[in-house]
C-alpha positions as CSV (number, residue, x, y, z in Angstrom):
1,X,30.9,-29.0,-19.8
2,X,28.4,-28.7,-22.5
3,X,27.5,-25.4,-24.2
4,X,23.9,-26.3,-24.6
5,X,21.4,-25.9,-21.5
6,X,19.3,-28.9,-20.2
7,X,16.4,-29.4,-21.5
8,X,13.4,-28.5,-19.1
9,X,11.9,-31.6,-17.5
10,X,8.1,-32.3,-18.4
11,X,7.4,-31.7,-14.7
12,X,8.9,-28.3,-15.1
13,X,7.5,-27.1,-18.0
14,X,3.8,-28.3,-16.6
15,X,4.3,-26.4,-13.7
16,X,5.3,-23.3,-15.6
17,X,1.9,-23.7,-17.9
18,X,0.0,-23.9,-15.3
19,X,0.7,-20.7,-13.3
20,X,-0.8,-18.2,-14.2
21,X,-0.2,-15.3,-16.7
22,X,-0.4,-12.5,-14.0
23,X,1.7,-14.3,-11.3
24,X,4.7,-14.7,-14.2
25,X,4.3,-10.9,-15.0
26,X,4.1,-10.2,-11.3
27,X,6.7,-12.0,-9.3
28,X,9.6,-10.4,-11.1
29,X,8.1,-7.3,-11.5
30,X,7.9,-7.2,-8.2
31,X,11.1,-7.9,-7.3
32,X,12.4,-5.1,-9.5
33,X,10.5,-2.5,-7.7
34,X,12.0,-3.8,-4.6
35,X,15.3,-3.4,-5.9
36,X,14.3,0.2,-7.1
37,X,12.6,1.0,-3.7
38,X,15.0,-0.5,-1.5
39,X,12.9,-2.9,-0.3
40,X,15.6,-5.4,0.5
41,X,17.9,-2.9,2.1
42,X,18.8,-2.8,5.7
43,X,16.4,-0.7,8.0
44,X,14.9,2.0,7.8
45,X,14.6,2.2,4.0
46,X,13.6,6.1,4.5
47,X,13.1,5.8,0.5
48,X,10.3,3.0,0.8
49,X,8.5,4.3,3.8
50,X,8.3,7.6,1.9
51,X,6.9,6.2,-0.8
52,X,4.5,3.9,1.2
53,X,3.3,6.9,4.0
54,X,5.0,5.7,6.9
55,X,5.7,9.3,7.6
56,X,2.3,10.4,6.9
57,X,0.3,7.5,9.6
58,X,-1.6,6.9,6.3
59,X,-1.1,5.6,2.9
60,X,0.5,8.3,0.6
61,X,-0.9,6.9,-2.8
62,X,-5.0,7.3,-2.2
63,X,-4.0,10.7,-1.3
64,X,-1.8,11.5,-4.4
65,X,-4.3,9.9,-6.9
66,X,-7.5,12.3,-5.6
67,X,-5.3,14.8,-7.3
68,X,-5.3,13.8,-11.0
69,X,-8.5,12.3,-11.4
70,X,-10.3,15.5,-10.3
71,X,-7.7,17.6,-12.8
72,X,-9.2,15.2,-15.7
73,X,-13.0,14.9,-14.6
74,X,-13.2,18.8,-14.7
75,X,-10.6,18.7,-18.3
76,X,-13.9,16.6,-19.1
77,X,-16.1,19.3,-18.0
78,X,-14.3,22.0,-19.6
79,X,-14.2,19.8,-22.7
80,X,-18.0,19.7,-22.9
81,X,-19.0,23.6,-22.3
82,X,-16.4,24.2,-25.2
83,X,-18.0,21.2,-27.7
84,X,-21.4,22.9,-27.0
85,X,-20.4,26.1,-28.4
86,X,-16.7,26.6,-29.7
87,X,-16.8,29.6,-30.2
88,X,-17.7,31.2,-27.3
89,X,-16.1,28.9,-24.7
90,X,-12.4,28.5,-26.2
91,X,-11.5,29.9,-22.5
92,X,-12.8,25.9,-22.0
93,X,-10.5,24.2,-24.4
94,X,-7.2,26.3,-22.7
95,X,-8.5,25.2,-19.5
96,X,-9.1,21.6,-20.6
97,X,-5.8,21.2,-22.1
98,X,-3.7,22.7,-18.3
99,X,-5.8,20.5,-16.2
100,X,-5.1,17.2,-18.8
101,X,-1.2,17.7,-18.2
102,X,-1.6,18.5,-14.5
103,X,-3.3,15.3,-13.9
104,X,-0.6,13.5,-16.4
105,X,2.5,15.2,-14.1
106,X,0.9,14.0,-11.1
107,X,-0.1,10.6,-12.5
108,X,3.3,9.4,-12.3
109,X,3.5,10.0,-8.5
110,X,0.4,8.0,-8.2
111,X,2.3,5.1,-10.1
112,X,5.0,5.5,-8.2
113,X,3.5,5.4,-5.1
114,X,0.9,2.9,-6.1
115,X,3.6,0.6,-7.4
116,X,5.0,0.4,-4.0
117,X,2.2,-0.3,-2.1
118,X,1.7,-3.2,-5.1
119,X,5.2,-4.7,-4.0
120,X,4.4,-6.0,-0.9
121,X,1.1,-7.7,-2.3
122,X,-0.1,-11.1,-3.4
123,X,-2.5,-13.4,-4.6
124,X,-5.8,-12.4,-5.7
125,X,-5.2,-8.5,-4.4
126,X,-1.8,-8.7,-6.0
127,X,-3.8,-9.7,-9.7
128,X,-6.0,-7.4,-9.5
129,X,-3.9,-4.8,-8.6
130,X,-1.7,-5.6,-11.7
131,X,-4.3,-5.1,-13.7
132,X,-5.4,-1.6,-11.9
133,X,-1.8,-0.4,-12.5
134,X,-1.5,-1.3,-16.0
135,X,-5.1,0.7,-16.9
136,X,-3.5,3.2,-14.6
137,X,-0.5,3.7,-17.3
138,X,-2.7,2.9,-20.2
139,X,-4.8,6.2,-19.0
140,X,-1.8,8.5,-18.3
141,X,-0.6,7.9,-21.9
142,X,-3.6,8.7,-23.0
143,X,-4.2,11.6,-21.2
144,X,-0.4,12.5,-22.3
145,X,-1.3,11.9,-25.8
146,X,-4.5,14.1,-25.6
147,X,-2.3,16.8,-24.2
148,X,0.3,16.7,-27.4
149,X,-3.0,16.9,-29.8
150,X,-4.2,20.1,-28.1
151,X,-0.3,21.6,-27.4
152,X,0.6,21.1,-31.0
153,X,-2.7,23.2,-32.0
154,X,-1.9,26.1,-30.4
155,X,-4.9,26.8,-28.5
156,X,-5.9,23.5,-27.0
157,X,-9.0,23.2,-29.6
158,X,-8.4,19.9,-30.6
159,X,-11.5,17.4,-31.1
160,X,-9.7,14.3,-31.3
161,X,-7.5,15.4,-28.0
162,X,-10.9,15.7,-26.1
163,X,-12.8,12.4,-27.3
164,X,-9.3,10.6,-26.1
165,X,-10.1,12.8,-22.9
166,X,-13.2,11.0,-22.7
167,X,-11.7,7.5,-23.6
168,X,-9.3,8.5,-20.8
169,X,-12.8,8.8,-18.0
170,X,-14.0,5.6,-18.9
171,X,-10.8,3.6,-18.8
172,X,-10.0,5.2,-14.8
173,X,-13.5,4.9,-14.2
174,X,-12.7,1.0,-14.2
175,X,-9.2,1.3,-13.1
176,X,-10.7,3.1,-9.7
177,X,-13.4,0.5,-9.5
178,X,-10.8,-2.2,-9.8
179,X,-8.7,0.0,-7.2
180,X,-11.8,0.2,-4.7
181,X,-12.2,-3.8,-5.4
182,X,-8.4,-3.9,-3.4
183,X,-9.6,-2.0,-0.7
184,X,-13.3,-2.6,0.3
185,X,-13.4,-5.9,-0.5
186,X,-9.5,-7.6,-0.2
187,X,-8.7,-5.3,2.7
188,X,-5.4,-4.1,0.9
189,X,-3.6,-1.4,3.2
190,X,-6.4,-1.3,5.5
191,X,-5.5,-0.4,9.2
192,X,-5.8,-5.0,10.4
193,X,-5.8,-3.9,14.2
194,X,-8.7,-0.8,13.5
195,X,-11.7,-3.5,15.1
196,X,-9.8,-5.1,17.4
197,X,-11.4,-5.0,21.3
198,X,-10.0,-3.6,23.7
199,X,-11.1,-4.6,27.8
200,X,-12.5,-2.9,30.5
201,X,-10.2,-3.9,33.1
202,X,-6.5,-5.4,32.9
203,X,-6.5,-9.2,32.2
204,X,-3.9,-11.8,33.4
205,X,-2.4,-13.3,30.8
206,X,1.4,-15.1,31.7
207,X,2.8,-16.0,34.6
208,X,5.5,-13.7,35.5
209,X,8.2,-16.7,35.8
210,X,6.8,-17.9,32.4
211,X,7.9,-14.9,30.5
212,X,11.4,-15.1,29.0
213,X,14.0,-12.5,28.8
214,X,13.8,-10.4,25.1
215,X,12.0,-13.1,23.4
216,X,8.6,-12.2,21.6
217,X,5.9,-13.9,23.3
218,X,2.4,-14.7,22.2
219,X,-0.3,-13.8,24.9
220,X,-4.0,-13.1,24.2
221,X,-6.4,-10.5,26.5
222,X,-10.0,-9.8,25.6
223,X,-9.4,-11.8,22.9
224,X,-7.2,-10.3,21.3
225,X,-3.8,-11.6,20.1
226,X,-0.8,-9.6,22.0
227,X,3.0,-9.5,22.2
228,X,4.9,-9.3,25.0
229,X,8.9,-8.5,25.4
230,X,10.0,-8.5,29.1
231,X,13.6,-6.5,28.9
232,X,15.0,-6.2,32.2
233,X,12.3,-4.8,34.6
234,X,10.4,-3.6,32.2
235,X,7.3,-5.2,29.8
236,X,6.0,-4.0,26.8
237,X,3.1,-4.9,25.0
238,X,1.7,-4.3,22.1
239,X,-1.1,-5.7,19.5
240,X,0.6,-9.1,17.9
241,X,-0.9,-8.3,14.5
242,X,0.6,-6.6,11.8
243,X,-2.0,-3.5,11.0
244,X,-0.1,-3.6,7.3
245,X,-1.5,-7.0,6.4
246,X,-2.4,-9.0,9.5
247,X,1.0,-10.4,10.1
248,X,2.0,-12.2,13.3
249,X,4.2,-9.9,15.2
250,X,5.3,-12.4,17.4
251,X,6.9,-14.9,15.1
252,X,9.1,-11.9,13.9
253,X,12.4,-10.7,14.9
254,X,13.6,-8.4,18.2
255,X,16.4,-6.3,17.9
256,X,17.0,-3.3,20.1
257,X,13.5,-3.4,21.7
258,X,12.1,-3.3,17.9
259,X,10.0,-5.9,16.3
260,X,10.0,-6.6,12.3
261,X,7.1,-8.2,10.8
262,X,7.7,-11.8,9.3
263,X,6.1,-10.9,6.3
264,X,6.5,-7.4,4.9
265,X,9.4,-6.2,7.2
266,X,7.5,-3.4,8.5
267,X,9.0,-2.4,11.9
268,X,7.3,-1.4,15.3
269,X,8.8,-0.1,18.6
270,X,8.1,-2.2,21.5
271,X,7.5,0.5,23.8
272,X,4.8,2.5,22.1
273,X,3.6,0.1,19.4
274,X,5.0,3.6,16.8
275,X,5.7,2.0,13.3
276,X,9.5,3.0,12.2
277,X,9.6,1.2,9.0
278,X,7.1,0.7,5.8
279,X,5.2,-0.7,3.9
280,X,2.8,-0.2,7.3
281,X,1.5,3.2,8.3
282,X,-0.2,2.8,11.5
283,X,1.1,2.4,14.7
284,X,0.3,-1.0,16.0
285,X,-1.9,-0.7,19.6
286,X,0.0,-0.3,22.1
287,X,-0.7,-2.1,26.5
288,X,-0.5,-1.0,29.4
289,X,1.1,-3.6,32.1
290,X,1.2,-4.4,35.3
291,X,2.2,-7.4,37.7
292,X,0.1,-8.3,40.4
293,X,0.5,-11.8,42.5
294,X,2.8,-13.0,40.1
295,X,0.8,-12.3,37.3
296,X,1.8,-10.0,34.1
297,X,-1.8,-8.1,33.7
298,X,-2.4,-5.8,30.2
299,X,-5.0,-3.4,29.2
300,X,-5.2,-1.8,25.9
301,X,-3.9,1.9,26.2
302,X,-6.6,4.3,25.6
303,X,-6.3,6.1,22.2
304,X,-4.7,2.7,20.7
């Protein structure tokens, strides 16, 4: 066997040129935070769903990262009243310099947390959101480095600390724009089943005969798309998209009356539609059934 590698083939090294710069950074970055998170173990990866908010029915990094951006808006503030008049307002510069490391120690919850969420993206929302979590870092080390200037003062009167307290607003400032550009506009993390209709009356939508025996089946009422398990003498029904990312339910996997998502492995009990498993955080919409004249009828539950 030779000790020297093959050389790459030109087809190779084209293909490697051509992808892109974030999606070489990204794919094994994000397959390192799976290995940190757990995303790869067996269910219910309690450690990912905390992180994600599965526990919470909401996403549990929006509501971490209200937490330091408010701490270094108001260390901005502070910063300010104490430039204006020094003297006077040093009470400003002490309370600049607590409310810079607050939003530092929390920070790194938010990246946790953020990073994730992040995991489980891809494409356009998963570049953009590379380039939201490295500003992200960029602005907690600044905001860590501001802190050392006005620690190693004494009193937290340091002008240099504050201006990189101000370089630290404008660089979050396009960090959350970039954050809001995931949401608002890519749908990242937003509930996919929230507009979904629901009718006024249950619809027929299988033949009773037709529907196997604990296998996912597709259906669709009010036009909607909707899963169906029949175990035993029992159905259940719930909304066949994903409300993580809009994956089909029903080309996942049953096991003990759950369903996992084909694409993020987020998990959903077949009886109530409740969501066991992360990265999701809402319950998927759960149906009511009945049979009448052979039919298997469904009606969205109220409240789903």
């Amino acid at each position: 066997m030779s000790d020297h590698p093959e050389p790459a083939s030109p087809d190779s090294t084209k293909a490697a040129a051509r992808t892109p710069l974030a999606d070489r950074i990204s794919e094994p970055l994000q397959r390192f935070i799976g290995v940190l998170i757990g995303s790869n173990h067996r269910p219910p990866r309690w450690f990912k769903s905390l992180l994600n908010g599965t526990w919470l029915g909401h996403p549990l990094h929006p509501v971490i990262t209200d937490i330091p951006i408010g701490a270094w808006t108001l260390a901005a503030l502070f910063d300010i009243i104490w430039l204006v008049s020094p003297t006077s307002n040093a009470w400003a510069a002490r309370g600049a310099e607590v409310l810079v490391i607050a939003g530092v120690v929390v920070s790194l919850g938010a990246i946790v947390t953020g990073s994730a969420d992040w995991s489980d993206t891809y494409g356009r929302e998963r570049t953009i959101g590379l380039l939201h979590g490295a500003l992200m870092i960029l602005v907690a080390i600044v905001y860590a480095v501001s802190f050392g200037l006005r620690y190693t003062v004494g009193s937290g009167e340091s002008v240099v600390g504050a201006v990189l307290g101000f370089v630290g607003v404008a660089v979050w400032g396009v960090a959350a724009f970039l954050g809001g550009e995931m949401v608002f506009t890519l749908g990242t993390n937003v509930n996919h089943t929230a507009w979904e209709a629901a009718g006024e009356d249950f619809e027929p939508v299988i033949a009773l005969n037709d529907l196997p025996e604990n296998r996912l089946t597709r259906v669709v009422a009010a036009g909607v798309p909707v899963v169906l398990v029949r175990l035993g003498d029992k159905i259940a029904a719930i909304s066949a998209t994903c409300p993580h990312a809009g994956g089909p339910l029903d080309e996942g996997s049953l096991e003990d009356g759950v369903v996992t998502c084909p694409w993020h492995s987020s998990r959903f009990r077949m009886r109530d539609g409740r969501v066991l498993t992360g990265p999701a955080t809402t319950n998927a919409p759960r149906y009511n059934v009945r049979i009448r004249d052979g039919q298997v009828e469904v009606l969205r539950a109220q409240g789903h």
